[in-house]
Biopython code that builds the backbone (N, CA, C, O; Angstrom):
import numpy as np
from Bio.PDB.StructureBuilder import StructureBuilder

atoms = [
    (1, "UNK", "N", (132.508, 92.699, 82.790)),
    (1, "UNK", "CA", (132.143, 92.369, 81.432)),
    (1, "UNK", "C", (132.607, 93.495, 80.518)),
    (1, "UNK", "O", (132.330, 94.647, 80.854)),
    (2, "UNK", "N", (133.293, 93.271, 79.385)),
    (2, "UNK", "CA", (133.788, 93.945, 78.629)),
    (2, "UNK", "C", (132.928, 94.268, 77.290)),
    (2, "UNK", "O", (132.587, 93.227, 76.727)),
    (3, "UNK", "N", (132.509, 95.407, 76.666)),
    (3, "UNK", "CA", (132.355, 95.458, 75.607)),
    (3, "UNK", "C", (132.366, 96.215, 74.669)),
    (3, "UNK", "O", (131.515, 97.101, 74.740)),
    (4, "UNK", "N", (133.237, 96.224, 73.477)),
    (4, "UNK", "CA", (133.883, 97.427, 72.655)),
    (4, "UNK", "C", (134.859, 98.380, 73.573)),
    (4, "UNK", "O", (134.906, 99.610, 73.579)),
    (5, "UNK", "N", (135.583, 97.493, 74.305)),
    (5, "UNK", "CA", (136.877, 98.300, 75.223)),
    (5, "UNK", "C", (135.841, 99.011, 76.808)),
    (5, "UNK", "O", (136.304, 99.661, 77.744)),
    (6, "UNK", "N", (134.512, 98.609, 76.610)),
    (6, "UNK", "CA", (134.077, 99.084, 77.558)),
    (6, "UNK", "C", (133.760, 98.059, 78.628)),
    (6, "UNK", "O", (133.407, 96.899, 78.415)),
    (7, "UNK", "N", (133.934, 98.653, 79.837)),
    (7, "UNK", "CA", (133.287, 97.471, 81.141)),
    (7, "UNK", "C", (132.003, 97.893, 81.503)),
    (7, "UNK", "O", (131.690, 99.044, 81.807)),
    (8, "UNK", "N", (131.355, 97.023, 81.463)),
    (8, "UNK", "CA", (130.128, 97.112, 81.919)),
    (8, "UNK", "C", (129.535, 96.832, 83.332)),
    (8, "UNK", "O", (129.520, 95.603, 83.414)),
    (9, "UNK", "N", (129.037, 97.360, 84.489)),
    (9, "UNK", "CA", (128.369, 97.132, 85.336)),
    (9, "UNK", "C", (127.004, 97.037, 85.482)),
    (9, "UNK", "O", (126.238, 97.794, 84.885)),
    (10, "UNK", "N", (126.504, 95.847, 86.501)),
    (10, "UNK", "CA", (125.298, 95.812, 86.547)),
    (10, "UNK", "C", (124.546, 97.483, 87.358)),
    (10, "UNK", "O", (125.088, 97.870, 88.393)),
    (11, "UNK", "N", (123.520, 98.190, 86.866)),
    (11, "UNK", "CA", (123.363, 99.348, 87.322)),
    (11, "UNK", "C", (122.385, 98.906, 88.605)),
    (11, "UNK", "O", (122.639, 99.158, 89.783)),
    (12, "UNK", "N", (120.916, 98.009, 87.988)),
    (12, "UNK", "CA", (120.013, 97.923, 88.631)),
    (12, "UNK", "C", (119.353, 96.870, 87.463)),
    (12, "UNK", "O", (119.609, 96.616, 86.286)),
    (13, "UNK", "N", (118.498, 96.471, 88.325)),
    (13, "UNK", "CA", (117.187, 95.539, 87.437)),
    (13, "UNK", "C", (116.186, 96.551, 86.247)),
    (13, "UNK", "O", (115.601, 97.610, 86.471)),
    (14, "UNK", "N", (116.250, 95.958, 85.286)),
    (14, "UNK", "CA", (115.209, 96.891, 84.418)),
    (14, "UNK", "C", (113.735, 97.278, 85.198)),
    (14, "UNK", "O", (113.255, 98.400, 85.356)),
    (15, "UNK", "N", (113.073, 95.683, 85.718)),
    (15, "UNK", "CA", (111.998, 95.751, 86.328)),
    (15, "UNK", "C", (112.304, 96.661, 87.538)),
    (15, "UNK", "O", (111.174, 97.054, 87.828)),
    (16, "UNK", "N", (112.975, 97.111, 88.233)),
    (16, "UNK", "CA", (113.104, 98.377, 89.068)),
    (16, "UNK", "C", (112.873, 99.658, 88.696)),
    (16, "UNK", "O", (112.514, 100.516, 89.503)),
    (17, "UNK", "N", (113.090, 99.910, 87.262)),
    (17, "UNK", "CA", (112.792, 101.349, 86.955)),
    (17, "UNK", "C", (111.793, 101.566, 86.550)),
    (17, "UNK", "O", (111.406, 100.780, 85.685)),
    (18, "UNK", "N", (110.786, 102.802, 86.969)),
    (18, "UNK", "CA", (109.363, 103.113, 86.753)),
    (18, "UNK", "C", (110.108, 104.206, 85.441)),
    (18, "UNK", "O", (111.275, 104.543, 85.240)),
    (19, "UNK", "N", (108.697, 104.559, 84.660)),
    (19, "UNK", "CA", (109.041, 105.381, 83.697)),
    (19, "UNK", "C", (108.999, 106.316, 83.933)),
    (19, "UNK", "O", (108.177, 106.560, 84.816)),
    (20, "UNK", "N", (109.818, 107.557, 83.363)),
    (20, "UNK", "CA", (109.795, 108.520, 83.610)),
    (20, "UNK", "C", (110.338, 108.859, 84.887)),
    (20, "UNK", "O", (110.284, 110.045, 85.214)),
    (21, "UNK", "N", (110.923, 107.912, 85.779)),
    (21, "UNK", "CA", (111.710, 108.057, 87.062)),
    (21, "UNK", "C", (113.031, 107.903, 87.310)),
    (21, "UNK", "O", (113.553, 106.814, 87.550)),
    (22, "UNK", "N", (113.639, 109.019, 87.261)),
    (22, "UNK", "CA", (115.307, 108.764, 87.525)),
    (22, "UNK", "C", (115.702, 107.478, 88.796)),
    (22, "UNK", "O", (115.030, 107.216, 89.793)),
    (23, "UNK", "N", (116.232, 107.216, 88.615)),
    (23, "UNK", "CA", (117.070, 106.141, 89.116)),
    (23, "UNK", "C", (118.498, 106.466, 89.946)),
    (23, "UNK", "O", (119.424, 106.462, 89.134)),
    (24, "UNK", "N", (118.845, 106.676, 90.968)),
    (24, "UNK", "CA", (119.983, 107.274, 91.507)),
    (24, "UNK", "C", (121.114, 105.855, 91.768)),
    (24, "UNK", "O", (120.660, 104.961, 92.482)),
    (25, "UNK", "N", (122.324, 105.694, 91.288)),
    (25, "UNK", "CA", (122.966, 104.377, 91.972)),
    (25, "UNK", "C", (124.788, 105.096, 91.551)),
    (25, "UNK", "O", (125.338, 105.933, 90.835)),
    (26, "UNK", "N", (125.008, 104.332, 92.308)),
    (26, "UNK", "CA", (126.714, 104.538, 92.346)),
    (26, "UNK", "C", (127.770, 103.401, 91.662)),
    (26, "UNK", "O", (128.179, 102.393, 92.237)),
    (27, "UNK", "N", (128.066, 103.779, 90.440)),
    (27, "UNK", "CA", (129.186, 103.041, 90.074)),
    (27, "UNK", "C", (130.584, 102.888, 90.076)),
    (27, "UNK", "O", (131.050, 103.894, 89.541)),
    (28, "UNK", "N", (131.444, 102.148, 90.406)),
    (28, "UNK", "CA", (133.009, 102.687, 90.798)),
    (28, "UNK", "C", (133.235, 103.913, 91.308)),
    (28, "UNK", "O", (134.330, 104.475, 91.336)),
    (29, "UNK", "N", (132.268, 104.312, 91.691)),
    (29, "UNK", "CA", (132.397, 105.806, 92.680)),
    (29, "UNK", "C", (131.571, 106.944, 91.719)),
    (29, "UNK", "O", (131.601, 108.157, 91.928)),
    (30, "UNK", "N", (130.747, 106.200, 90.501)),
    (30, "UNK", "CA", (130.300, 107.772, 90.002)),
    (30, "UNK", "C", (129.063, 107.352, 89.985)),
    (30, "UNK", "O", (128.419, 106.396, 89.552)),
    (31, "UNK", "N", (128.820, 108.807, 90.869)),
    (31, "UNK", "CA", (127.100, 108.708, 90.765)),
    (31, "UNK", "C", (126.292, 108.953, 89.584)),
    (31, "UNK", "O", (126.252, 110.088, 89.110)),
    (32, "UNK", "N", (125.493, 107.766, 88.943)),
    (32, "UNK", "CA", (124.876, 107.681, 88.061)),
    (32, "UNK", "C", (123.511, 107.337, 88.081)),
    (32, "UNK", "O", (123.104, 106.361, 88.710)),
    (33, "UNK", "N", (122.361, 108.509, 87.056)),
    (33, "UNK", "CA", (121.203, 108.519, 87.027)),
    (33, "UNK", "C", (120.608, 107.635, 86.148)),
    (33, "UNK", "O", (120.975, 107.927, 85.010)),
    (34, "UNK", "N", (119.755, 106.561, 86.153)),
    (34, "UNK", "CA", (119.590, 105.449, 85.250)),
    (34, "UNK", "C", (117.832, 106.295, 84.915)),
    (34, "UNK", "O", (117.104, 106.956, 85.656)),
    (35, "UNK", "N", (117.727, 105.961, 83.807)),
    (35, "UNK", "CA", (116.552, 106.756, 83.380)),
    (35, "UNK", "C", (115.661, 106.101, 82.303)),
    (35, "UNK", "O", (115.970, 106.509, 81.184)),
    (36, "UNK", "N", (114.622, 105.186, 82.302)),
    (36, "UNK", "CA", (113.879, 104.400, 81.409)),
    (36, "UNK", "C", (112.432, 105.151, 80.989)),
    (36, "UNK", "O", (111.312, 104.886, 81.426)),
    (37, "UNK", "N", (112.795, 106.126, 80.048)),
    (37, "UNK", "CA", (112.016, 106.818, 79.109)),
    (37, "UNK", "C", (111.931, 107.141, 77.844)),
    (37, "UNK", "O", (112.923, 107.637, 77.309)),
    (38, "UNK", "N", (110.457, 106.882, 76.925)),
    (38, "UNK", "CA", (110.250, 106.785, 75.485)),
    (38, "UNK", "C", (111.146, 105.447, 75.026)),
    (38, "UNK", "O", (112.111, 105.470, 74.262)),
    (39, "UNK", "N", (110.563, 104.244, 75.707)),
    (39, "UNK", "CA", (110.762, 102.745, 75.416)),
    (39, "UNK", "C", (112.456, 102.557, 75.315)),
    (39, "UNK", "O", (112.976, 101.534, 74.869)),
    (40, "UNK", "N", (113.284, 103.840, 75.857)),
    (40, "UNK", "CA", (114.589, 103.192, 75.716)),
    (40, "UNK", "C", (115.351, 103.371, 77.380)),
    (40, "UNK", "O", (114.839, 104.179, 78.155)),
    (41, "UNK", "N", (116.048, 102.910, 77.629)),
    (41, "UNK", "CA", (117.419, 103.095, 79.248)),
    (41, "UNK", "C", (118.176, 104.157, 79.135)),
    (41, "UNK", "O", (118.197, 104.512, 77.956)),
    (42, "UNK", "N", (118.796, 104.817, 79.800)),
    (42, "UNK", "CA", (119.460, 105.826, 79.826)),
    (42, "UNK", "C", (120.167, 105.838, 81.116)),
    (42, "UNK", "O", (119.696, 105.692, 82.243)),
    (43, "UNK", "N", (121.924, 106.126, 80.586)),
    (43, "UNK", "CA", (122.379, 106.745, 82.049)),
    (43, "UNK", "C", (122.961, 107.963, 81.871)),
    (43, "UNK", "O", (123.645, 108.070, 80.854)),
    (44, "UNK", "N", (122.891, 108.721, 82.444)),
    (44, "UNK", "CA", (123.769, 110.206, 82.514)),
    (44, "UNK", "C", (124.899, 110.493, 83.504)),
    (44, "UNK", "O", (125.521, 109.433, 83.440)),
    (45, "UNK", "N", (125.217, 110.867, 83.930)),
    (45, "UNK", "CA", (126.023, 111.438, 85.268)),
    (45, "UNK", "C", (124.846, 112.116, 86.171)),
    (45, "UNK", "O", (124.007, 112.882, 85.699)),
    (46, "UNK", "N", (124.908, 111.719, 87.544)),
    (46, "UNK", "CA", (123.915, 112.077, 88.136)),
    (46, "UNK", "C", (123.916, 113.436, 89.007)),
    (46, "UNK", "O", (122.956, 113.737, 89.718)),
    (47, "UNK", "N", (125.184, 114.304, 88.881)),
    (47, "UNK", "CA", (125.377, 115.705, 89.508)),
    (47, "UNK", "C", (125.111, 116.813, 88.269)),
    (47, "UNK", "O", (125.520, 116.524, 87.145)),
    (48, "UNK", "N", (124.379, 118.156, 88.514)),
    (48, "UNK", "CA", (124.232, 118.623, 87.718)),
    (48, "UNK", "C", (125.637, 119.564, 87.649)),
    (48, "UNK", "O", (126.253, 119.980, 88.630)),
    (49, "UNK", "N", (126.047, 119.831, 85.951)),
    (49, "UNK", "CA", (127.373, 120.740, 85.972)),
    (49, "UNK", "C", (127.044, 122.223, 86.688)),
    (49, "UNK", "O", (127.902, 122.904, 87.248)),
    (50, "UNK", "N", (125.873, 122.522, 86.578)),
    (50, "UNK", "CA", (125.790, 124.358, 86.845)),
    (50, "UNK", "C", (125.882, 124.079, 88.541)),
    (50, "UNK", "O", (126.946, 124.657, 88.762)),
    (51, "UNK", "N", (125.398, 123.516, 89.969)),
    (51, "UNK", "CA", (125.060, 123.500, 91.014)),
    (51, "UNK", "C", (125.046, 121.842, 91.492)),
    (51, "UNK", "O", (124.187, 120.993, 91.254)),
    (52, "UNK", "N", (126.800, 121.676, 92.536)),
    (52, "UNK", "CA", (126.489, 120.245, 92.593)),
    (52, "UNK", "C", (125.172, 119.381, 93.495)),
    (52, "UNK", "O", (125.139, 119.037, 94.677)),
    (53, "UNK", "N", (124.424, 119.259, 92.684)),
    (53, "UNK", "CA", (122.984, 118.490, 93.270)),
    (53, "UNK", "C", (122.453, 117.426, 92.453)),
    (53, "UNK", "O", (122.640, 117.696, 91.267)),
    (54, "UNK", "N", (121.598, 115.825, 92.693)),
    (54, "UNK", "CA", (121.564, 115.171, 92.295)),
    (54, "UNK", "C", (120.477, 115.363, 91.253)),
    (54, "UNK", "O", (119.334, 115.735, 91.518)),
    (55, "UNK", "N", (120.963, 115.060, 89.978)),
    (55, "UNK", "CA", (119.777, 115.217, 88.754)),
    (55, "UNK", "C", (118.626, 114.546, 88.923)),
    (55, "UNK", "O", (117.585, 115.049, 88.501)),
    (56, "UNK", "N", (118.614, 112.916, 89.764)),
    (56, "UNK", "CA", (117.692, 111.787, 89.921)),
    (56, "UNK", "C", (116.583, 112.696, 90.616)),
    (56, "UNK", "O", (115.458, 112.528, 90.145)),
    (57, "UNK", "N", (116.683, 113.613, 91.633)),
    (57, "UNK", "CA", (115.571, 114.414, 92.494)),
    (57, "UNK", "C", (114.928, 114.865, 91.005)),
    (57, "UNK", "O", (113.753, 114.517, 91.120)),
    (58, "UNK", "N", (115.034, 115.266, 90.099)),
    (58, "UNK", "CA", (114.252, 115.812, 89.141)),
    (58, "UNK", "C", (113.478, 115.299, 88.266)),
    (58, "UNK", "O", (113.412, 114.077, 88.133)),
    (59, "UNK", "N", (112.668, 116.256, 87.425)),
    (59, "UNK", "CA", (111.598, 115.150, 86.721)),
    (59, "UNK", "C", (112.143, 114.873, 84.964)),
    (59, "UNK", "O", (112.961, 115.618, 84.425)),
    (60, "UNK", "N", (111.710, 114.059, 84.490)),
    (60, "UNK", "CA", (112.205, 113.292, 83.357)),
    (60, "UNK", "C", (111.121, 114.015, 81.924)),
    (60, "UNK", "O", (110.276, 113.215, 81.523)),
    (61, "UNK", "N", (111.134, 115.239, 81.294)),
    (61, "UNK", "CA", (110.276, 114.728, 79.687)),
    (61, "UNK", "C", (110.522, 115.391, 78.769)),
    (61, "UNK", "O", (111.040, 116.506, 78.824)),
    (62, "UNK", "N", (110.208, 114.842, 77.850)),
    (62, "UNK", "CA", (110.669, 114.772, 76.347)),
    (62, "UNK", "C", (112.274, 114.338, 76.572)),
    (62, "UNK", "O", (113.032, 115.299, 76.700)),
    (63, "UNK", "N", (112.663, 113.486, 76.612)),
    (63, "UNK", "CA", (113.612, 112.623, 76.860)),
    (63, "UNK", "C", (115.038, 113.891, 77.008)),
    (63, "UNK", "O", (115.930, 114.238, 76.234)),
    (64, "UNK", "N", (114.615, 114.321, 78.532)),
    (64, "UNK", "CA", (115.576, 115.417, 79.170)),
    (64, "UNK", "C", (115.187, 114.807, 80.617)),
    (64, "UNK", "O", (114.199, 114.126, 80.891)),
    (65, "UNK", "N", (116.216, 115.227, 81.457)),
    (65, "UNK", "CA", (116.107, 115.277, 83.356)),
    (65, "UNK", "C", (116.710, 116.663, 83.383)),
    (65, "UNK", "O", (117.731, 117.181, 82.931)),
    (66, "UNK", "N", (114.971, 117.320, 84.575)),
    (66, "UNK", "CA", (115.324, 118.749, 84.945)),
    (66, "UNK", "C", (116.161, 118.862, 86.333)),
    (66, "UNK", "O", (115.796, 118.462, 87.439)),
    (67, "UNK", "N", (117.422, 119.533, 85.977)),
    (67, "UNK", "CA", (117.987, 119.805, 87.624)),
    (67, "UNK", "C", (116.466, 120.104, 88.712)),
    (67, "UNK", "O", (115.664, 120.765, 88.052)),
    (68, "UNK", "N", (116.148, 119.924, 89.533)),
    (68, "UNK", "CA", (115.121, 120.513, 90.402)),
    (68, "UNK", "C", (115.839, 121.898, 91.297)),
    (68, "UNK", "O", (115.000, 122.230, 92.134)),
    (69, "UNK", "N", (116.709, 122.528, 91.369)),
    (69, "UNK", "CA", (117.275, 123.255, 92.069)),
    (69, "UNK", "C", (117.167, 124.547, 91.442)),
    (69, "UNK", "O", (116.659, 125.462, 92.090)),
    (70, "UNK", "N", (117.672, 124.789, 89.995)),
    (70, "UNK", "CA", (117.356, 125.487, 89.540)),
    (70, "UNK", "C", (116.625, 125.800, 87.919)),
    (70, "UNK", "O", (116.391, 126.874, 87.365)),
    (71, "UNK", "N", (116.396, 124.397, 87.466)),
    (71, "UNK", "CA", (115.591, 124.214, 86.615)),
    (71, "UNK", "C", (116.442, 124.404, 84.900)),
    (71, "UNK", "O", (116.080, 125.078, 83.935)),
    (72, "UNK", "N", (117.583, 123.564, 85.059)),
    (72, "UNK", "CA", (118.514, 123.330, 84.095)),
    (72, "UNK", "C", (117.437, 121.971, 83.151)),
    (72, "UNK", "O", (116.465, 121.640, 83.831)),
    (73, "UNK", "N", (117.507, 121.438, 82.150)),
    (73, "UNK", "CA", (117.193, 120.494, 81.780)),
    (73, "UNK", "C", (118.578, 120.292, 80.668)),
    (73, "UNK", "O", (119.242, 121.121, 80.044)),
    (74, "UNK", "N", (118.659, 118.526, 80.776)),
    (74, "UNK", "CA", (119.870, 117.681, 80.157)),
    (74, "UNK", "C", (119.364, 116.857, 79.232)),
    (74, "UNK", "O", (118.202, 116.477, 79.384)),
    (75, "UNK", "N", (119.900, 116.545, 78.432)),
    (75, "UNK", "CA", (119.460, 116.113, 77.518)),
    (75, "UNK", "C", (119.730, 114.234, 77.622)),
    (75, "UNK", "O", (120.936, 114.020, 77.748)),
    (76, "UNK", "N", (119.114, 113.265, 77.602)),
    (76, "UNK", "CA", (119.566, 112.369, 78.145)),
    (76, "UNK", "C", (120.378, 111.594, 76.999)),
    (76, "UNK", "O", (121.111, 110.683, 77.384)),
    (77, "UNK", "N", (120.319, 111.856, 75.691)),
    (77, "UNK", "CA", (120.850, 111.133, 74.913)),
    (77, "UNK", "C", (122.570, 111.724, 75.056)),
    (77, "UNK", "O", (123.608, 111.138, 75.361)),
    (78, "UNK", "N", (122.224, 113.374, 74.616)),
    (78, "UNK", "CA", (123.505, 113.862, 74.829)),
    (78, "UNK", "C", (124.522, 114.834, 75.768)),
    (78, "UNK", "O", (125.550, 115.486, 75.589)),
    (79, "UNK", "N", (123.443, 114.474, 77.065)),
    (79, "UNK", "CA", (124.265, 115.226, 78.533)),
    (79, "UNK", "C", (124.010, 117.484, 77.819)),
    (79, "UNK", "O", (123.974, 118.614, 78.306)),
    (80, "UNK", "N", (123.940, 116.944, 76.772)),
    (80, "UNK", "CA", (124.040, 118.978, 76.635)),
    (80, "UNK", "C", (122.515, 119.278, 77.328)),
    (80, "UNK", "O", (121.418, 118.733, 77.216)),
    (81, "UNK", "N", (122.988, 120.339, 78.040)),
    (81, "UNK", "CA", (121.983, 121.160, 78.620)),
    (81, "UNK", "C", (121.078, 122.347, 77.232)),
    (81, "UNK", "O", (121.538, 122.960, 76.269)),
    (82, "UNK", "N", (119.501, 122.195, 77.857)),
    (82, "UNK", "CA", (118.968, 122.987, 76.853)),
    (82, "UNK", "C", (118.851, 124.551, 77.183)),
    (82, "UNK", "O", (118.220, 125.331, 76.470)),
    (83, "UNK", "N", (119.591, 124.948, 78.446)),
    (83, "UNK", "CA", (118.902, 126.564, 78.876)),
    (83, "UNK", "C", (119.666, 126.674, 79.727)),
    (83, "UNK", "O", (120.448, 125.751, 79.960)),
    (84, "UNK", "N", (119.681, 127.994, 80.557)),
    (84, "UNK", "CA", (120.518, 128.807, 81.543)),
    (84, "UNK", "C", (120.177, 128.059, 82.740)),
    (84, "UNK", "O", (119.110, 127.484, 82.526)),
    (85, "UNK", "N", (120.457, 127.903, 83.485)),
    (85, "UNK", "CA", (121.854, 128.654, 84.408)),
    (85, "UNK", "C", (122.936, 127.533, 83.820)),
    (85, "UNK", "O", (124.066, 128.017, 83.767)),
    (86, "UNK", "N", (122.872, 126.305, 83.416)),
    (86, "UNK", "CA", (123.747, 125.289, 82.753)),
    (86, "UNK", "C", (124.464, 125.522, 81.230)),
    (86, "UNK", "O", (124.030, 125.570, 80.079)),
    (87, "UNK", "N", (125.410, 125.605, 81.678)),
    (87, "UNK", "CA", (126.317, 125.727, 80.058)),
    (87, "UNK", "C", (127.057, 124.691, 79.526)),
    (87, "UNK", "O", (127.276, 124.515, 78.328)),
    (88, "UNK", "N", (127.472, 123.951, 80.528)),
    (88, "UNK", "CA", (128.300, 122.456, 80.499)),
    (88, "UNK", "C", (127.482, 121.120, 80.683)),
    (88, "UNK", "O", (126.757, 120.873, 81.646)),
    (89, "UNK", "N", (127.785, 120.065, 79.293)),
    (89, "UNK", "CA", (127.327, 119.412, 79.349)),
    (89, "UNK", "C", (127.501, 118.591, 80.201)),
    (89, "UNK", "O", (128.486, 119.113, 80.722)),
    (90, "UNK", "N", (127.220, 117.136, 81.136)),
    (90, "UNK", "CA", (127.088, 116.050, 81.991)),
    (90, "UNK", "C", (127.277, 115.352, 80.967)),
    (90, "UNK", "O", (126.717, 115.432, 79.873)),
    (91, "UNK", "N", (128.486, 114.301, 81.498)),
    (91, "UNK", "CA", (128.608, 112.895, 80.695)),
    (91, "UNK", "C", (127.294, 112.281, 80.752)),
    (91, "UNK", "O", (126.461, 112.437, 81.646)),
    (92, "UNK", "N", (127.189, 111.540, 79.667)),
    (92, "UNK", "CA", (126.371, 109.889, 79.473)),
    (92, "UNK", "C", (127.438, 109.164, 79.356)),
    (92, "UNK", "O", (128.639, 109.385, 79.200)),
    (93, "UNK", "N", (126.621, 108.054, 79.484)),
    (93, "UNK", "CA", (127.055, 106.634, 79.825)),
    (93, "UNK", "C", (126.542, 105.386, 78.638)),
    (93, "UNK", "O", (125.426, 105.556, 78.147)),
    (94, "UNK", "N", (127.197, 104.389, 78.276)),
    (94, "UNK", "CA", (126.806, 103.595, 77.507)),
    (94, "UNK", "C", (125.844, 102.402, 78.403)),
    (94, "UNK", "O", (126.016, 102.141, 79.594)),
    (95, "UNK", "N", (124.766, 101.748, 77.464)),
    (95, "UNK", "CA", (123.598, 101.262, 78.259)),
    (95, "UNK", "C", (123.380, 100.015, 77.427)),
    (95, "UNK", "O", (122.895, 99.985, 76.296)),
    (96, "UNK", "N", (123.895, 98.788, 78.291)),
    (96, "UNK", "CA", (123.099, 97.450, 77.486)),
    (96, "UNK", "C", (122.290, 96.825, 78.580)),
    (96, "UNK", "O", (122.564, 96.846, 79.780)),
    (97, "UNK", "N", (121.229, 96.251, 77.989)),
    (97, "UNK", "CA", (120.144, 95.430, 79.036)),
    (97, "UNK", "C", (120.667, 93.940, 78.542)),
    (97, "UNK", "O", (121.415, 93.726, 77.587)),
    (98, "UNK", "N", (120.256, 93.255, 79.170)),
    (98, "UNK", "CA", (120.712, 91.561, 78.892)),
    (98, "UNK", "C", (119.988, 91.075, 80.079)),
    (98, "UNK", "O", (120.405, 90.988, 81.234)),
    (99, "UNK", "N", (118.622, 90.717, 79.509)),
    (99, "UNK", "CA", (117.625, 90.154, 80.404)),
    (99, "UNK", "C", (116.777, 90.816, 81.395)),
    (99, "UNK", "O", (115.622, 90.949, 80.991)),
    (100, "UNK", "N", (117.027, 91.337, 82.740)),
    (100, "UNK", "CA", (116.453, 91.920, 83.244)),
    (100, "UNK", "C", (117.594, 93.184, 83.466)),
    (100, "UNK", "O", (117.222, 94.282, 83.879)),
    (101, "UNK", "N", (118.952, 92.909, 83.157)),
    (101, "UNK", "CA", (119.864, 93.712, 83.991)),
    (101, "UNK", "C", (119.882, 94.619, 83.172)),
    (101, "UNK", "O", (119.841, 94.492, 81.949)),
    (102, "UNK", "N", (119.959, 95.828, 83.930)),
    (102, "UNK", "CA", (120.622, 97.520, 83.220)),
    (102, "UNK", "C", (122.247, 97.201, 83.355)),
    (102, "UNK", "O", (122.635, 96.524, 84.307)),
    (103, "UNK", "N", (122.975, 97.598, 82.587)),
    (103, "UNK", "CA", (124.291, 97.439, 82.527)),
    (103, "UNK", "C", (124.835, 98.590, 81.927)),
    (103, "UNK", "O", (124.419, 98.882, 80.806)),
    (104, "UNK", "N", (125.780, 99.376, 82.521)),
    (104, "UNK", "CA", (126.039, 100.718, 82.158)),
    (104, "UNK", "C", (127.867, 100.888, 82.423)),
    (104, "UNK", "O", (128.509, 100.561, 83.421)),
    (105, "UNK", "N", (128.246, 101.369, 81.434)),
    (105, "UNK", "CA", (129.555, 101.530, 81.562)),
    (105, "UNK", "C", (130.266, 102.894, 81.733)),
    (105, "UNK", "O", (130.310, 103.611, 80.733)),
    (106, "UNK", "N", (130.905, 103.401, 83.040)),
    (106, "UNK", "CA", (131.345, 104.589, 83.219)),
    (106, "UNK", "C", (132.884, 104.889, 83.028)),
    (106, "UNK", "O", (133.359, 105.989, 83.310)),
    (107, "UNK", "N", (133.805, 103.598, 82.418)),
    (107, "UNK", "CA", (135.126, 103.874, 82.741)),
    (107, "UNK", "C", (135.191, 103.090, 81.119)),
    (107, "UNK", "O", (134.310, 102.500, 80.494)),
    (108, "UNK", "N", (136.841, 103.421, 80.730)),
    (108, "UNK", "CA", (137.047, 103.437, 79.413)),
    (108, "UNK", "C", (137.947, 102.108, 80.066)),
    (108, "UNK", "O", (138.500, 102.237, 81.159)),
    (109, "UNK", "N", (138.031, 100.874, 79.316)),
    (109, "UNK", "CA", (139.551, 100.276, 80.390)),
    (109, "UNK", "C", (140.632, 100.690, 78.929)),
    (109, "UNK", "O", (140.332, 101.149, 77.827)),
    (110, "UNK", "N", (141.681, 100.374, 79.399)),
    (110, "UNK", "CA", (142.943, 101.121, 78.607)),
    (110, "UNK", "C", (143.522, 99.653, 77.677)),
    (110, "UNK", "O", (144.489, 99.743, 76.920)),
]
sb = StructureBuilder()
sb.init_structure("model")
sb.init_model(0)
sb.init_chain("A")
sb.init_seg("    ")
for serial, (resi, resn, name, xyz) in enumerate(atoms, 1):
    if name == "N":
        sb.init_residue(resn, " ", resi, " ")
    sb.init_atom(name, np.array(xyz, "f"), 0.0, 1.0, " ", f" {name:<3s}", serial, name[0])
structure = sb.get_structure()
């Protein structure tokens, strides 16, 4: 599914995501953290830039996911990290729901 030059994949069911609980799933090969907190969806890139480890192990608030490894927090709207040891931001991802489905797009098509 295409939209605004973007493809969209199904990520997961909305009714699957608890709040405040990262979501770990793999799209065309990129691991992506689906994240349903403060009434909106969210996907990020699910490796943190400072230490490659999965962001989903971490906890979700004030609409950030903390690396658990070494305690980076990301910002989920805009992948920028708020503090040390992380200096580089993590992509996001674009996010439409359509019914129950999370739909998240990780690739640009050309």
């Amino acid at each position: 599914m295409t939209f605004d030059g973007a493809r969209f994949i199904r990520a997961c069911g909305l009714s699957e995501l608890a709040e405040d609980t990262p979501k770990r799933v793999e799209l065309d090969g990129t691991p992506v953290s689906v994240v349903h907190t403060e009434g909106e969806v969210f996907a990020i890139h699910d490796i943190c830039s400072h230490a490659n480890v999965s962001l989903s192990e971490g906890e979700v608030e004030d609409c950030q996911i903390e690396c658990w490894l070494h305690g980076s927090a990301f910002d989920l709207r805009t992948g920028k990290p708020s503090g040390l040891p992380a200096t580089r931001p993590v992509p996001v991802y674009p996010v439409k729901i359509e019914g129950d489905d999370v739909l998240v797009s990780v690739t640009q098509e050309s």
